[in-house]
C-alpha positions in Angstrom: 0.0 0.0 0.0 1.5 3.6 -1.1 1.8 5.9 1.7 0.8 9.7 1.0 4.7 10.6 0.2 4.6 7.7 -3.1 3.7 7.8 -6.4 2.0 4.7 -8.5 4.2 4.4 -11.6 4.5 2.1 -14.1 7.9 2.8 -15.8 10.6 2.2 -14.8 12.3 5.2 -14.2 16.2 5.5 -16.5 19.2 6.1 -15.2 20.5 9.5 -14.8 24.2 9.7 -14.7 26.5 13.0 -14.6 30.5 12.1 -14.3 30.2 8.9 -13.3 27.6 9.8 -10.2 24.0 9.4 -10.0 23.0 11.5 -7.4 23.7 15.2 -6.7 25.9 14.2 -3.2 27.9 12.4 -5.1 28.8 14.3 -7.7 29.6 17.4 -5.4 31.8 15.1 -3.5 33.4 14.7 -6.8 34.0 18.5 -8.0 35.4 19.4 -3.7 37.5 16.9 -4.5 38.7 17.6 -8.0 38.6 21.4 -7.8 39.3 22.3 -4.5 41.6 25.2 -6.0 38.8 26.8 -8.2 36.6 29.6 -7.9 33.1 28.6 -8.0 31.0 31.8 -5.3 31.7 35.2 -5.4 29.6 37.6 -3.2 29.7 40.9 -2.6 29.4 42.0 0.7 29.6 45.7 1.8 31.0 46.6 -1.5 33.9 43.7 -1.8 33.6 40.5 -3.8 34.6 37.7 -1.7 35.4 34.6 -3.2 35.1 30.8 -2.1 36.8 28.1 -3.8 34.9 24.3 -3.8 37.1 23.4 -0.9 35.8 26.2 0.8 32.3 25.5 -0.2 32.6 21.9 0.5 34.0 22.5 3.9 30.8 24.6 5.1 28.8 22.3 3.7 29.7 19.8 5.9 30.2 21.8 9.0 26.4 22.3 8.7 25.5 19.1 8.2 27.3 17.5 10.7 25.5 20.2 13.3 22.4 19.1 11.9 23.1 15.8 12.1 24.2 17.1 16.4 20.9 18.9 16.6 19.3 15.2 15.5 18.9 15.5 11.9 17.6 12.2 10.3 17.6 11.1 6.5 13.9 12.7 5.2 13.5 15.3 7.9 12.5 18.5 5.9 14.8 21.5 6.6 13.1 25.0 5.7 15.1 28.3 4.3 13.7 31.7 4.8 16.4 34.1 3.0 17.5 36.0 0.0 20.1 34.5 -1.9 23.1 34.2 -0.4 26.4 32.0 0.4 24.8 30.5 3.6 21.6 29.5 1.7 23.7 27.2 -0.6 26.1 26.1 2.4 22.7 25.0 4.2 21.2 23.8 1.2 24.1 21.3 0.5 24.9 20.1 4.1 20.8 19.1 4.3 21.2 17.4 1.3 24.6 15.5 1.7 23.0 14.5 5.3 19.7 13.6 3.5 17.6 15.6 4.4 14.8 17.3 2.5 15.4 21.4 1.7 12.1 23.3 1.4 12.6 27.2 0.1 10.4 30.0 1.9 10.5 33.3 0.4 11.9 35.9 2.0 8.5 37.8 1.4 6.4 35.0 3.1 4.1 36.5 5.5 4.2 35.4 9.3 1.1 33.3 8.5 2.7 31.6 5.2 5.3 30.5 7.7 3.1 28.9 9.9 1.5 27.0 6.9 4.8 25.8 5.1 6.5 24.5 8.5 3.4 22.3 9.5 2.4 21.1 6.3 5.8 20.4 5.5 6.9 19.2 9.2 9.6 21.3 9.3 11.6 20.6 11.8 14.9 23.0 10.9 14.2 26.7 10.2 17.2 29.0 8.8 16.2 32.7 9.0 18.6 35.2 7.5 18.2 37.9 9.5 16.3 39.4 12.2 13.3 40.0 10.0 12.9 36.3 9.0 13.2 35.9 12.7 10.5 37.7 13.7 8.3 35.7 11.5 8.8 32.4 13.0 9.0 33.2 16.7 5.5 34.6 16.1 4.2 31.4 15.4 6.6 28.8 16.5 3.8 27.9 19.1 1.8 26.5 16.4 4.2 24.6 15.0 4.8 21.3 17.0 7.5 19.7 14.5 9.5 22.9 14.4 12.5 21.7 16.8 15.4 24.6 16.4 16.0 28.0 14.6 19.7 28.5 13.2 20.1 32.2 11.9 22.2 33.3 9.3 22.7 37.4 10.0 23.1 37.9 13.7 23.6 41.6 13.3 21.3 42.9 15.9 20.7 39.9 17.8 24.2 39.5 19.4 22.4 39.9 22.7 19.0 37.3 21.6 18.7 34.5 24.4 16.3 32.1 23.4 17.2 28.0 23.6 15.0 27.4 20.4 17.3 29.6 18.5 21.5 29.4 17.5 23.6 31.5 15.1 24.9 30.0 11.2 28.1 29.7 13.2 27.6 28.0 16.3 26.0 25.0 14.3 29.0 25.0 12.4 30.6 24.5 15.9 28.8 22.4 16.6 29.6 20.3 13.6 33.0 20.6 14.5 32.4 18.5 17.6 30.2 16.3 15.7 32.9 15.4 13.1 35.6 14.9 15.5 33.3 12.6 17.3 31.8 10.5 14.5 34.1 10.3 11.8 33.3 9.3 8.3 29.3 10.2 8.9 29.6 13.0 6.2 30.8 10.3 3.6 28.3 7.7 4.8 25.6 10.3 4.5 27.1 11.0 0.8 27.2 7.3 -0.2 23.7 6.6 1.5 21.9 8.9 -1.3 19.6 7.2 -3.9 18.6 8.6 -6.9 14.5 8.2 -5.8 15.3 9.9 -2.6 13.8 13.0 -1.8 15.4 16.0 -2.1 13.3 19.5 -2.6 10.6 20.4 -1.5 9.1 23.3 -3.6 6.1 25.2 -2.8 3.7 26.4 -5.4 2.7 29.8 -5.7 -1.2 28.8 -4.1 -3.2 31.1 -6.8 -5.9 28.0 -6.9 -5.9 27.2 -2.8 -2.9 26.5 -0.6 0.9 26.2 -1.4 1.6 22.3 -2.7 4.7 21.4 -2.0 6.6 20.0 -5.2 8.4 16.6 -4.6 11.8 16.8 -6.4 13.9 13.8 -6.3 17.8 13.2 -7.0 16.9 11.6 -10.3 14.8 14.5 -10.9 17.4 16.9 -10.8 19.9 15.0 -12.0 17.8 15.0 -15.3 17.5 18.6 -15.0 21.2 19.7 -15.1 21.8 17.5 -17.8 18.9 18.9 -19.8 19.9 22.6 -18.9 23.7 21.5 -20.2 21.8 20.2 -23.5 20.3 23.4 -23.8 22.8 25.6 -22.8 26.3 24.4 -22.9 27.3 26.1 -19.9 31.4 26.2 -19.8 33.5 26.4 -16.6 34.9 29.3 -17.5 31.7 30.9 -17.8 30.1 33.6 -15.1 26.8 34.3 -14.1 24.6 37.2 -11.6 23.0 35.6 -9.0 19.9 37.2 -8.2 16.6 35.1 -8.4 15.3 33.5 -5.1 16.8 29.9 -4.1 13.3 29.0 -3.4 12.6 29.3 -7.3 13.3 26.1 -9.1 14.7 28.4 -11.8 17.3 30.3 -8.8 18.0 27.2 -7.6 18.5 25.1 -11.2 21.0 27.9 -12.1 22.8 29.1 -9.4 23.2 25.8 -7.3 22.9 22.7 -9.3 23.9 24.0 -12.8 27.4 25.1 -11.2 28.0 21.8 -9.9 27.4 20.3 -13.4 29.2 22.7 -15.4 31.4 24.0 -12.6 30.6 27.9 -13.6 31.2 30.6 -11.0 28.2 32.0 -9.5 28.8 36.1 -8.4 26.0 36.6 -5.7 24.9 40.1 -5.6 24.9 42.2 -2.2 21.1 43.0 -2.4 18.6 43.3 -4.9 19.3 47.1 -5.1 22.8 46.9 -6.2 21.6 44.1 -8.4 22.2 46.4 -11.7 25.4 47.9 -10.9 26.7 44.2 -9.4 25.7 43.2 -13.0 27.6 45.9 -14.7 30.7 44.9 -12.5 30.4 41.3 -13.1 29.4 41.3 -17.2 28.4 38.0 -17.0 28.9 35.3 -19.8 25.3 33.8 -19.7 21.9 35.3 -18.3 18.6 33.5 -17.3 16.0 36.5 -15.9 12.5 36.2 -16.1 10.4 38.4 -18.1 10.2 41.4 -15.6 13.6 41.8 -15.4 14.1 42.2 -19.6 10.9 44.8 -19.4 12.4 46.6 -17.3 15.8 46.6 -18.8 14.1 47.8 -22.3 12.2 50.3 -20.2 15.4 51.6 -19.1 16.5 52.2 -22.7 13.2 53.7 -23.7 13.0 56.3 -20.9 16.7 57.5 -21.2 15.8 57.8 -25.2 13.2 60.5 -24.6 15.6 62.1 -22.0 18.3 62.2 -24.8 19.1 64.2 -28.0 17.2 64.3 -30.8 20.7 63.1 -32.8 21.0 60.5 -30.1 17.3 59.4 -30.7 18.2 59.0 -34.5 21.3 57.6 -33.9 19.7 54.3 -31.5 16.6 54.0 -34.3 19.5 54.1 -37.4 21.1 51.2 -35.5 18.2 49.6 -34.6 17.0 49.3 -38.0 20.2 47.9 -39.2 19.9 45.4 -36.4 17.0 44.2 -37.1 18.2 43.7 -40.5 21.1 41.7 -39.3 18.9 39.6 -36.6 16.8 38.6 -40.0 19.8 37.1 -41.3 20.8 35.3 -38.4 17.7 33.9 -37.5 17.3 32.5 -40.9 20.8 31.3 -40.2 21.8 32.6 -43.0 25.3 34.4 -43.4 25.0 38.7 -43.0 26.0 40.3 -46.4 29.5 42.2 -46.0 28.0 45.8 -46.6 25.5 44.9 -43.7 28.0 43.3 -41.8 30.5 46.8 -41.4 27.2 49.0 -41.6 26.2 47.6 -38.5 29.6 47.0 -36.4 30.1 50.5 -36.8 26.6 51.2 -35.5 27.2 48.4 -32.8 30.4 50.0 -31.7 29.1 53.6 -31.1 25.0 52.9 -29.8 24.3 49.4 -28.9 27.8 48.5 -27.2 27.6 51.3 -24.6 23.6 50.3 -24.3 24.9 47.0 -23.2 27.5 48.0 -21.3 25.0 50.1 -19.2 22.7 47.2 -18.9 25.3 44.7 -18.0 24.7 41.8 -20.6 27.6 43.4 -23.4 29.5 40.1 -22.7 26.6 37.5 -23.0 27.0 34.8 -25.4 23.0 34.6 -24.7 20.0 35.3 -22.9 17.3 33.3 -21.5 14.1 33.4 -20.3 11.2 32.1 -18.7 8.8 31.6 -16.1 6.4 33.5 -17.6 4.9 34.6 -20.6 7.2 37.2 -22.8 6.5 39.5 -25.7 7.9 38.4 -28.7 8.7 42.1 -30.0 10.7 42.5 -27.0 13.3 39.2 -27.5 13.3 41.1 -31.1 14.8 43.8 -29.7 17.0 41.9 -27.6 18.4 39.5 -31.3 18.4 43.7 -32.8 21.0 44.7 -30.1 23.2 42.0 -31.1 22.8 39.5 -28.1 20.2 36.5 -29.1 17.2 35.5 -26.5 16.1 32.3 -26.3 12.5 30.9 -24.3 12.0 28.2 -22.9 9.4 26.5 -21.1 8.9 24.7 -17.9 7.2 24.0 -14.7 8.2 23.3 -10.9 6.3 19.8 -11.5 8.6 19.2 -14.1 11.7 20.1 -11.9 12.4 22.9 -14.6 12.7 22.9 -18.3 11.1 20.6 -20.4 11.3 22.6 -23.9 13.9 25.0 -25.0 15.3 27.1 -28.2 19.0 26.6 -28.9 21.4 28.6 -30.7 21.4 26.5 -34.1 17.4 25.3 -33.9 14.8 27.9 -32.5 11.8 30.2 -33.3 10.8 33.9 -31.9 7.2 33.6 -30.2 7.9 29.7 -30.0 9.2 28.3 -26.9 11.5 25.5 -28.2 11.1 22.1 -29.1 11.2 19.2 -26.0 14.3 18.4 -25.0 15.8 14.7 -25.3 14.0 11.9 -23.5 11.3 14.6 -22.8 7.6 13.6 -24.3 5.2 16.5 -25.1 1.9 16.1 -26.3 -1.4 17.7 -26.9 -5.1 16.1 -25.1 -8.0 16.4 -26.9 -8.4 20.1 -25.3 -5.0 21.1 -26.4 -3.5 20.9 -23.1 0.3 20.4 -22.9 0.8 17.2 -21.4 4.4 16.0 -20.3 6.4 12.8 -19.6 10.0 12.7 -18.9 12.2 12.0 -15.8 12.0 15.5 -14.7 8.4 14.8 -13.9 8.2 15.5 -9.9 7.5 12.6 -7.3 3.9 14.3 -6.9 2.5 16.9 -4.2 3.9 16.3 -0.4 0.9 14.7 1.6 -1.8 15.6 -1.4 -2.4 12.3 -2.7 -5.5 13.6 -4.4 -4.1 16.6 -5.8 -0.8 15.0 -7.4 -3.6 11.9 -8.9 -4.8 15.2 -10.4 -1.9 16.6 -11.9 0.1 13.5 -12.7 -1.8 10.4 -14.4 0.0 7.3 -15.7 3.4 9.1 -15.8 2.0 12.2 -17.6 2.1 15.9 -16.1 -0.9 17.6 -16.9 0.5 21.3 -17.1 -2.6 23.6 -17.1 -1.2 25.0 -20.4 -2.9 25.3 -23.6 -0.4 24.8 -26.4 0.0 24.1 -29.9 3.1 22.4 -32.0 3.7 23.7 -35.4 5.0 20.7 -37.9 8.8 21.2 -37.3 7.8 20.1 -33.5 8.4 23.5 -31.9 5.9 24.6 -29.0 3.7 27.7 -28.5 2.1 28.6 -25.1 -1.8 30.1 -25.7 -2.1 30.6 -22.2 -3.7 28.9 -18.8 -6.8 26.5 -19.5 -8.3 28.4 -16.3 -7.1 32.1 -17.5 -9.0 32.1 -21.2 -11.5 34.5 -21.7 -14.8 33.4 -23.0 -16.7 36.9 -23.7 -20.6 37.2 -23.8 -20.1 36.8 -27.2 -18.9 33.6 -27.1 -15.4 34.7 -28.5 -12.5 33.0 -26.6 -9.3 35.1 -25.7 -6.2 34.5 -24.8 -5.2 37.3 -22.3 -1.7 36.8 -21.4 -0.9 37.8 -25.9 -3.1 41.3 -24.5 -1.0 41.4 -21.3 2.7 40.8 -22.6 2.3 44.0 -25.4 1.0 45.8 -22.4 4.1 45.3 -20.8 6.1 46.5 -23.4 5.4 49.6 -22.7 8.1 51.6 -20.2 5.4 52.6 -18.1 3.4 49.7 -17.5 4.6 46.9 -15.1 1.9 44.6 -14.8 -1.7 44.1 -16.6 -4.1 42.0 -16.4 -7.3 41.7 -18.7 -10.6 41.0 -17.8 -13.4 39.8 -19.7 -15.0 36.4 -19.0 -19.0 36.1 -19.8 -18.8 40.4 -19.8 -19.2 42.2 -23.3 -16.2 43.6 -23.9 -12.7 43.5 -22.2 -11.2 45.9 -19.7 -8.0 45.8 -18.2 -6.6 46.4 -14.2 -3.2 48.1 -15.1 -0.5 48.3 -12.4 2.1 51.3 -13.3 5.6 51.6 -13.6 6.4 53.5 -10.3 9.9 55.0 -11.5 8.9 55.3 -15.0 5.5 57.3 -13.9 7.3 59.2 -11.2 10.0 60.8 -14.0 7.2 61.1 -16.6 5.0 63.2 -14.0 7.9 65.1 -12.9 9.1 66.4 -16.0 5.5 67.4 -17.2 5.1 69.1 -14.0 2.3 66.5 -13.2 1.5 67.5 -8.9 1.2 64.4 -7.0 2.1 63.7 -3.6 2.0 60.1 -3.6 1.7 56.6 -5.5 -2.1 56.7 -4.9 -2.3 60.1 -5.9 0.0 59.9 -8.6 -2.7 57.0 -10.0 -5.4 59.3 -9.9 -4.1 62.4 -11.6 -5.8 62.9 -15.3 -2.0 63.1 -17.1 -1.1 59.6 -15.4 -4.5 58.1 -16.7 -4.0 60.0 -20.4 -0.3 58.2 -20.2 -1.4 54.8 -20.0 -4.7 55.1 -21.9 -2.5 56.3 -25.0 -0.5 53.3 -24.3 -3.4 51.1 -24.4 -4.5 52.4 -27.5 -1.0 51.3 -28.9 -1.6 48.2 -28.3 -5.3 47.9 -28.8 -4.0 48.7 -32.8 -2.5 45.0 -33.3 -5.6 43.2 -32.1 -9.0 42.3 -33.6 -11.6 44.7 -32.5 -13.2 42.3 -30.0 -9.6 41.5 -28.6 -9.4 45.5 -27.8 -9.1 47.4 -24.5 -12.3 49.5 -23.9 -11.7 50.4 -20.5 -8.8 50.2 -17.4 -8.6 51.1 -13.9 -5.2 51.9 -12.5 -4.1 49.8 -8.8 -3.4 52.6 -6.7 -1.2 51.4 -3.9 1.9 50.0 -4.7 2.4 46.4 -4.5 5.6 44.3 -3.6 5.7 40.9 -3.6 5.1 40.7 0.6 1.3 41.6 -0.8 -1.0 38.4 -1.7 -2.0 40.0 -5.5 1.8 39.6 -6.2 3.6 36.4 -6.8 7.8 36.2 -5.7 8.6 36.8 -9.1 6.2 40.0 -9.3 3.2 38.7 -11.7 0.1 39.3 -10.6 -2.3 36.8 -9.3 -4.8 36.9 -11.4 -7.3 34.5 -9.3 -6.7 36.7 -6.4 -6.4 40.2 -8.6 -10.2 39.5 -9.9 -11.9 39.1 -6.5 -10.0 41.7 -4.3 -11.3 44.4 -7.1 -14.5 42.7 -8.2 -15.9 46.4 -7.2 -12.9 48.0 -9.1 -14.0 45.6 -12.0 -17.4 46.2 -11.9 -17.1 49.9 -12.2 -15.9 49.0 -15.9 -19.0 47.7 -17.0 
C-alpha cells in the first residue's frame, strides 16, 4: 500500500548519470574533491567581492551538516530556508542534502502566516532565517508549530544579545559540527554514499493562486535529469560567469545558481542586495543570463525612458542602428550568413549605440540570454536579437523540476518556446493541453495524494497550459486553460498575448485583462512607479504620492494612450475598452503579487470585483 509521500508508476524510471555519479551528493563530493583550488562563489558584501573556492564551499557544507546531524537531523527530515540568496543558503542547502535531508525554500516575502503553513504542512523541523526579520516571522508562530524543533540564523547583526534556547547562530552550528565530526568520523561520507537517486530531495512550494501552497516533490533523479537537460540546452562552460539574483526558493534560482554550477562548474557572483543588483551586473558582465520576463521589461524600459531624455541626434542615432539590427537579426535567425556591406554597416553602429547600451545594462558580454517563467512579448526578444545578443524561451514547470522545452542557438523560433528536450515527451489532449512525460516529472504533491492523482496520471504531467506544436515540433504557449477568456459573445481570448504587449510599454509593469461572460474587455493596469514618477515630474504633473500619482488625469491620459497602442494590433473584440489603475503599490510581501512580481490573477479578480465592476 502507497503511503501519502509515493507515487503509482509504471515505468521504470532511467538512469541518470552525470561524471560517473548518480545523485547530486555524489557528484559534489566529486568537484570538492577535484577542484578544491577553483573559484566557483563570489559575493559581494559591503561593496567587496569575496570569493570561495569548492574546498571552501565543500568544507561549510559539511560543517552544517554535521551540526544538523548534532541537533538530531535524520535522512527525510524537511529542513526550511527563509532568506535572499546568499552563500549561507547554498552552504545549508548542500549540508541538508549531503546528510539527507529534505530542503524546502520559503521566500523571504512570506508572511508570518505563510510561515506557519509551510512549517506544518511540510513538518519542518529545521528553520534557517537570515536575519532578524525572518526571525520575527517564525518566533510569532513557532507555538503553532509542533514539528519545528530549532532555529539557526544566518545574519546575527542585531541579535548579538538574543537569548532564546530554540534559537542558535549559522556559526555556532558550524561549531557544533566541528564536535560532531571529530566525534563521528566518516558520517559526512556515509551520508554521501547513503543517497539514492528516488530519494527526496526538494521540496518546492507552489505559488497557491488556486488554494494552498503544494509542496513540489523533487527527487535526486529529478534533478539530476534537470542539469543534464539545462547543459543540452545551454552548454554552460567552466569558465563561464553568471549574476546571482533570483530566489533559491525558485526552481529556476535554484537550477542555475546551485545545481547548474555543480554540473558545469561555472562561477556564481551573488549580488549584495537586490538594489545593487544592476550595478553588481555591470561589474560582473556575465557570460550567460537566465531572468525572467520582468527583469528584460524593465531593462528595455530603461532604454526607452533615457531615449526620450536624450538628443534628438541620439534618438536617430539608436533608431539608425536599430533598423540595421533588425536587418542583421533577419539574417541570423534564418541562419543565413549577413552580407558584408551589412556586416560593417552595422559593427560601426554596434560599436558607437548598442555596445555602450549594453554595457549600461550589463549583458555586453553575454554569449546569450534566456528566459522564462512567464509569458514574454515576442517584440521585445526582437529587440534583444536587434542589439546584437540572441534571447532564447524556454518553457517549464516546478512539476517538471524545470525545463522541459527550450530554443537553442542553431534550432529555434521567436514567439515559439523550443522544441522538447531529449527523452522529454510533449503532447497535446483532446483540449490542447500540454501534457508532459519525462524523468523531470516530480514525485507528486507532499501529503496531497489527491491533488498530485490530479496533476500526474499514468506518468504524464498535466501542465494547465494550452499549447500548440507547429510541424517542425516546436511549441507555443496560448495561455492557462483556467485564464482564457470566453466573452458574452462567445469569442474565446487569450489574455496573457493582450498582457505581454501591455508590458512592453516603459510605463506599465503589470496588466491583467478582464473579460470572461462580460461584453467587452477591460484591463486592471498596475504602473511603472519610477517610470511614472519621472514622466510626471518632467511634465510638471502635482502628486504627492503613489495613490495620488494614479489618480491624476495626465497619469491616466499616459497609460490610456498606451493602451490604444496596443489595442492597434488586435481584432476589434480582442481591444481594451476600458482600465482602472491599482493605486497602492504592491511588492511581492502583498498576496496579488507572486515572488517573481506577476500578478495573481485569481486573487487580482476578487480583491477588485468592485474595481471591475465599475468598468461595466
Amino acid at each position: 500500500m502507497l503511503s501519502v509521500h509515493e507515487v503509482d508508476t509504471t515505468v521504470t524510471p532511467p538512469s541518470v548519470m552525470i561524471d560517473g555519479c548518480s545523485t547530486l551528493p555524489s557528484l559534489f563530493a566529486k568537484r570538492v574533491a577535484d577542484l578544491p583550488d577553483k573559484v566557483v562563489i563570489r559575493e559581494k558584501d559591503f561593496g567587496i567581492w569575496n570569493e570561495y573556492t569548492w574546498s571552501d564551499f565543500g568544507r561549510e557544507a559539511e560543517l552544517a551538516g554535521h551540526g544538523l546531524a548534532a541537533l538530531g537531523l535524520k535522512r527525510g527530515d524537511v529542513c526550511s530556508i527563509a532568506s535572499e540568496i546568499n552563500r549561507e543558503w547554498m552552504f545549508a542547502d548542500l549540508g541538508i542534502i549531503c546528510m539527507g535531508g529534505v530542503t524546502n525554500g520559503v521566500y523571504p516575502t512570506d508572511s508570518a502566516e505563510q510561515v506557519e503553513y509551510l512549517i506544518n504542512d511540510s513538518g519542518t523541523r529545521f528553520y534557517f532565517a537570515e536575519d532578524d526579520e525572518q526571525l520575527d516571522k517564525v518566533l510569532e508562530v513557532r507555538a503553532r508549530c509542533p514539528t519545528l524543533e530549532k532555529i539557526i540564523i544566518f545574519d546575527m547583526e542585531g541579535l548579538r544579545h538574543l537569548d532564546d534556547p530554540m534559537c542558535i547562530s549559522f556559526e555556532d552550528l558550524a561549531e557544533l559540527g566541528r564536535r560532531h565530526r571529530e566525534q563521528n568520523p566518516g558520517a559526512w561520507e556515509a551520508g554521501i554514499d547513503a543517497a539514492d537517486a528516488e530519494d527526496l530531495m526538494i521540496l518546492t512550494y507552489t505559488s497557491g493562486t488556486t488554494g494552498p501552497p503544494k509542496g513540489a516533490m523533487i527527487s535526486q533523479r529529478n534533478m539530476m535529469f534537470m542539469m543534464i537537460t539545462l547543459q543540452k540546452s545551454y552548454g554552460i562552460r567552466e569558465t563561464d560567469e553568471q549574476l546571482g539574483f533570483l530566489p533559491l526558493a525558485h526552481v529556476a534560482g535554484r537550477m542555475f545558481y546551485t545545481f547548474s554550477i555543480i554540473e558545469s562548474k561555472a562561477v556564481v557572483n551573488i549580488v549584495e542586495n537586490l538594489e545593487t543588483a544592476v550595478a553588481d551586473q555591470q561589474e560582473i558582465a556575465p557570460t550567460i543570463h537566465f531572468a525572467v520576463p520582468r527583469v528584460w521589461e524593465k531593462q528595455f524600459s530603461t532604454v526607452a525612458i533615457k531615449l526620450k531624455e536624450g538628443t534628438a541626434i541620439g534618438r536617430a542615432a539608436y533608431q539608425f542602428a536599430l533598423g540595421l539590427g533588425e536587418k542583421v537579426a533577419a539574417y541570423r535567425k534564418r541562419g543565413e550568413p549577413v552580407p558584408g556591406g551589412l556586416r560593417l554597416a552595422f559593427g560601426i553602429a554596434d560599436f558607437l549605440v548598442f555596445k555602450n547600451v549594453r554595457i549600461m545594462l550589463g549583458i555586453d558580454n553575454c554569449r546569450w540570454l534566456s528566459t522564462a517563467a512567464a509569458p514574454i512579448a515576442p517584440d521585445l526578444i526582437d529587440w534583444y536579437w536587434a542589439m546584437g545578443k540572441p534571447m532564447y524561451e524556454v518553457y517549464g514547470q516546478t512539476e517538471c523540476s524545470g525545463i522541459a522545452t527550450a530554443n537553442f542557438s542553431d534550432d529555434f523560433k521567436i514567439g515559439s518556446v523550443g522544441k522538447a528536450g531529449d527523452d522529454v515527451e510533449l503532447v497535446l489532449s483532446e483540449d490542447q493541453e500540454i501534457l508532459i512525460r519525462s524523468p523531470g516529472v516530480i514525485q507528486g504533491y507532499w501529503n496531497k495524494p489527491e491533488k498530485t492523482g490530479e496533476t500526474i496520471r499514468q506518468d504524464w504531467l498535466y501542465t494547465g497550459d494550452v499549447g500548440r506544436i507547429d510541424d517542425d515540433g516546436f511549441v507555443y504557449i496560448v495561455d492557462r486553460i483556467k485564464d482564457i477568456i470566453i466573452t458574452a459573445g462567445g469569442k474565446n481570448i487569450t489574455p496573457s498575448e493582450i498582457e505581454n504587449q501591455l508590458k512592453f510599454s516603459p510605463y506599465i509593469s503589470d496588466a491583467v485583462v478582464v473579460g470572461d461572460k462580460r461584453p467587452f474587455l477591460t484591463c486592471l493596469v498596475m504602473i511603472d512607479q519610477e517610470n511614472v514618477e519621472k514622466y510626471a515630474q518632467d511634465n510638471e504633473v502635482p502628486f504627492t504620492n503613489y495613490t495620488s500619482l494614479c489618480h491624476t488625469q495626465a497619469v491616466q491620459d499616459l497609460i490610456w494612450q498606451e493602451i490604444e497602442t496596443v489595442n492597434t494590433k488586435f481584432a476589434r473584440v480582442e481591444t481594451i475598452k476600458k482600465f482602472r489603475l491599482i493605486d497602492q503599490l504592491l511588492d511581492p510581501e502583498d498576496e496579488e503579487l507572486t515572488p517573481t512580481m506577476k500578478l495573481k490573477r485569481k486573487v487580482v479578480n476578487e480583491k477588485y470585483l468592485d474595481l471591475i465592476t465599475s468598468m461595466y
